[in-house]
N, C-alpha and C positions, 0 to 999 in steps of 0.2 A: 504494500500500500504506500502512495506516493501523495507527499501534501498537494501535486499540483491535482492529483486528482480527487480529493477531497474539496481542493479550490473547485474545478470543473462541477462538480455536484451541486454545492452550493448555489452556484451563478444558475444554473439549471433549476433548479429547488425556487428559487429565487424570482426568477422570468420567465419560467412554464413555457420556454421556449428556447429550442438550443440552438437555433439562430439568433437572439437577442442574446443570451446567453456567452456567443462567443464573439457578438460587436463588442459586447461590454468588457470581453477580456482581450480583444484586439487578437483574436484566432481564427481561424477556419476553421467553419460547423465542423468539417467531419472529423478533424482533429479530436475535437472538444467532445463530441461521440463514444469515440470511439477509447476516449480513456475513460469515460465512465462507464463504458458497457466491462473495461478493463478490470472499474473498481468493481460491480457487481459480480464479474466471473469470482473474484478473488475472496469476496465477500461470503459465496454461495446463495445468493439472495438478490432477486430485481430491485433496485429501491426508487426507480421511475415507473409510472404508468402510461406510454407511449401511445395508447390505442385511441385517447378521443382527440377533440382539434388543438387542446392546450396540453403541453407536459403536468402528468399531477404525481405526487408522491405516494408510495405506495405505503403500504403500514408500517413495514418494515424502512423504508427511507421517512417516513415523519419521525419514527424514534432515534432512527439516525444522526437525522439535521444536528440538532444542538451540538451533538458528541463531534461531528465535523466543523462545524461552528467554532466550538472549543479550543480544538485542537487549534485552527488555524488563528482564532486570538493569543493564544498561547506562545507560537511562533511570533507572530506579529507582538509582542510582548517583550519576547528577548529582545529582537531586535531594538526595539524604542529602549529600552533599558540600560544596553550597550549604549545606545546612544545619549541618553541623559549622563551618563558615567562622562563620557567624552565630550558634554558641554555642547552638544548636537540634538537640541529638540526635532523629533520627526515622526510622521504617521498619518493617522487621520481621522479627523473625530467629526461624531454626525451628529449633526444640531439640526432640531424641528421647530418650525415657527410656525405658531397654530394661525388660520385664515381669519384675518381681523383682528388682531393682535391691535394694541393701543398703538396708534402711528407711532406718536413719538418714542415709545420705547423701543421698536420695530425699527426706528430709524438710529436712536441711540447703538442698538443690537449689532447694526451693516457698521456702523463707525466703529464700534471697538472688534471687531472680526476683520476689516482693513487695516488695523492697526497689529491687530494681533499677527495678520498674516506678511508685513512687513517687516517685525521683529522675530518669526520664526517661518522663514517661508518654505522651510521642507516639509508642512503640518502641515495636510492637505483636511481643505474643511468641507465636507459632502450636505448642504443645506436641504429640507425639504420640509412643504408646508401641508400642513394636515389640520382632521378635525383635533378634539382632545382626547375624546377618547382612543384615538388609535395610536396618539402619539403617547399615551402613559403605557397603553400596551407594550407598546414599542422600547419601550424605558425597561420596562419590566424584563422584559425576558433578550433586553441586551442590542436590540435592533438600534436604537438611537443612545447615543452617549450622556448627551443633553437637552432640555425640550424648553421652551420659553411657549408657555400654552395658558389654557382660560382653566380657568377651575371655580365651583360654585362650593369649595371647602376651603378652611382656613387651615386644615392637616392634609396631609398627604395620606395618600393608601399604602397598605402596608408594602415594606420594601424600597421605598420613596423618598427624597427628604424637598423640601420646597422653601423656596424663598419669595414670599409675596411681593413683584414689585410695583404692582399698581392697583388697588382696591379703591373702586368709585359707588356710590348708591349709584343701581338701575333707574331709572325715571320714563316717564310717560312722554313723550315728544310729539305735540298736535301743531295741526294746520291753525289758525288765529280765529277760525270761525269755526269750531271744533264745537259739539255740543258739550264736549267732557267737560270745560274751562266752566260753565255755566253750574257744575257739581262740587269744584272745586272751592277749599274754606280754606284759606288765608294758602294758596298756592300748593294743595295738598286734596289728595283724594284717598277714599279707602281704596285697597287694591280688586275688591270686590264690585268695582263699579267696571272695570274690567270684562266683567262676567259676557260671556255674548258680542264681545265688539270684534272685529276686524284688526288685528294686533299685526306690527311689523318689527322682525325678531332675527336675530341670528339661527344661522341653523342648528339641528340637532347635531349636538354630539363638541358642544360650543360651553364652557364654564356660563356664561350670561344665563343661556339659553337652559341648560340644565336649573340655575338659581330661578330663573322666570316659573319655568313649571313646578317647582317643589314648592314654592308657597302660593302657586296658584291649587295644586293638591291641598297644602293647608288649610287655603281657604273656600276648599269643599265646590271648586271648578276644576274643565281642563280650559286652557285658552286656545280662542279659536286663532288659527297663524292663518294669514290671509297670504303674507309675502314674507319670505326668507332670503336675504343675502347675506355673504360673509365680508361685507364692509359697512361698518357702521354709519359712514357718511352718507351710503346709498342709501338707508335704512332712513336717517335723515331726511332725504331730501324727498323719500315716498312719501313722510309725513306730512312734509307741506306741500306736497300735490295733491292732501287731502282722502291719500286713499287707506289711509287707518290708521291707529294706535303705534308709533313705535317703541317700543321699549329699548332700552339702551344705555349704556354706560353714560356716565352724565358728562363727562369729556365731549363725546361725540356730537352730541345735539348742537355745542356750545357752538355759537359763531352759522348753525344753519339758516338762512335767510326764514323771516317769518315765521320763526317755528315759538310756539311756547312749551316750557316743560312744566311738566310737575312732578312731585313730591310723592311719595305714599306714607300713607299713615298707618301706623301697625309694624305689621312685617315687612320689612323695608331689603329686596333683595339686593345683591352688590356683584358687581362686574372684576371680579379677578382675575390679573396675570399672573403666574407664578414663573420662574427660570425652575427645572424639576430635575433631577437627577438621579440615580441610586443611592440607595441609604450608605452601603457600603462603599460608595466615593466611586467616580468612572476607572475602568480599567487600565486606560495606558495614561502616560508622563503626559502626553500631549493635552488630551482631553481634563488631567486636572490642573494643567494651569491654564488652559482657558474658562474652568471655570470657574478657579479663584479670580479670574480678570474678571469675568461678567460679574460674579457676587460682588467684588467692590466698587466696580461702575454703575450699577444697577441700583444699587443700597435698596433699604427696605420699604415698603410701604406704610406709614402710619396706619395703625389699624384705628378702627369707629371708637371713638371715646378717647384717645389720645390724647396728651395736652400737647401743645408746642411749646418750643423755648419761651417764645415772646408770652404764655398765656403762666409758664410758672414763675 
């Protein structure tokens, strides 16, 4: 058994297809084939499923994956190791940025990853944008190193550690001729008034958008989503064209032409960013000192009831 061929598997496992599989490793399909059919001779066991239109993993190859997974973070491990010994950061660490993320921390994010990559440019950084839920997934079981994602918890699930860097109240976002304004008591409504309207939301599987439904469950509805995008601005700007309710981090409304917000009274849900990581710290040199760099760039979010300096 040869690591390139456990690499081959992977990329295959990976892209359910062994043409995609060997653009990604810069090979000729039948190469890339024909050392996997090499590893399964070797193995005594098929661990691809060839027969329908996408490559699928057979039972025997889904118990596999990790232990190949493994191995080859393993190798990839020495070698960063050697290299930090020799004052030579390198590798490559995979950071997820969830869809709608807070601009400016989003944009904060691109500045210190240019920065980062001009002070260590043999650390290749593999970016990619998802909902939340797929990307804690993804944390979990070692797919992404790092996640800058939405979450509607102030703890992390188990395995996890989080550092909150943006917590806003959600808020109601209307057109100025909005019947809601008219329910509204000193810039505030119950979240029950909600109930039945035409709501404009991030999508499922979004921190907001999870916080929206659990106290709308609270408060003994579901809410009806008329329209979902994953940019709050867009979210914004349907509201003042009048076509429903937006919910939304209260950043986002700020500065939409015509729009009023409000307040909720009660249970007040809240739009969090976390930066997320494993509990046990990321696995190679590369990936923890960029993420000792985001945690002290990023610093923390005051959480609800905080004083500030100026108020002790």
């Amino acid at each position: 058994m040869e690591l390139r061929q456990l690499q081959y598997f992977v990329a295959v496992a990976e892209e359910a297809n062994f043409t995609r599989a060997a653009a990604r490793l810069h090979l000729a399909q039948p190469g890339v084939s024909a050392q996997v059919r090499q590893l399964e001779r070797e193995l005594g066991q098929p661990l691809l499923d060839r027969s329908g239109r996408s490559v699928t993993l057979t039972e025997v190859g889904a118990a596999v994956l990790p232990y190949a997974r493994a191995a080859l973070a393993a190798v990839e491990g020495v070698r960063e190791t050697v290299a930090e010994f020799t004052g030579l950061l390198r590798g490559q660490v995979t950071l997820g940025l969830v869809s709608g993320a807070d601009a400016v921390r989003e944009a904060e994010a691109v500045s210190l990853l240019a920065d980062f990559h001009d002070a260590h440019p043999q650390v290749d950084i593999a970016l990619t944008e998802d909902c939340s839920e797929r990307m804690l997934a993804a944390l979990q079981c070692g797919e992404l190193d790092l996640a800058l994602l939405g979450t509607a918890d102030e703890e992390p699930p188990p395995g996890l550690a989080f550092q909150i860097v943006v917590d806003q109240p959600l808020v109601a976002a209307v057109a100025p001729d909005d019947p809601l304004l008219a329910d509204a008591d000193g810039g505030r409504i119950p979240l029950t008034a909600l109930r039945g309207l035409p709501l404009i939301s991030l999508p499922r599987g979004t921190g907001s958008r999870a916080a929206l439904e659990r106290v709308c469950a609270d408060a003994g509805f579901r809410p009806r989503i008329a329209f979902e995008a994953a940019a709050p601005k867009l979210l914004a700007g349907l509201a003042a064209r009048g076509l429903g309710v937006a919910v939304v981090p209260a950043g986002a409304a700020a500065g939409a032409g015509g729009l009023r917000t409000l307040e909720f009274r009660g249970a007040r849900p809240r739009g969090r960013i976390a930066l997320a990581w494993r509990a046990d710290g990321p696995a190679g040199p590369a990936a923890r000192a960029l993420l000792e760099r985001l945690r002290g760039a990023l610093g923390t979010a005051p959480r609800p009831g905080d004083r500030t300096a100026a108020e002790t």
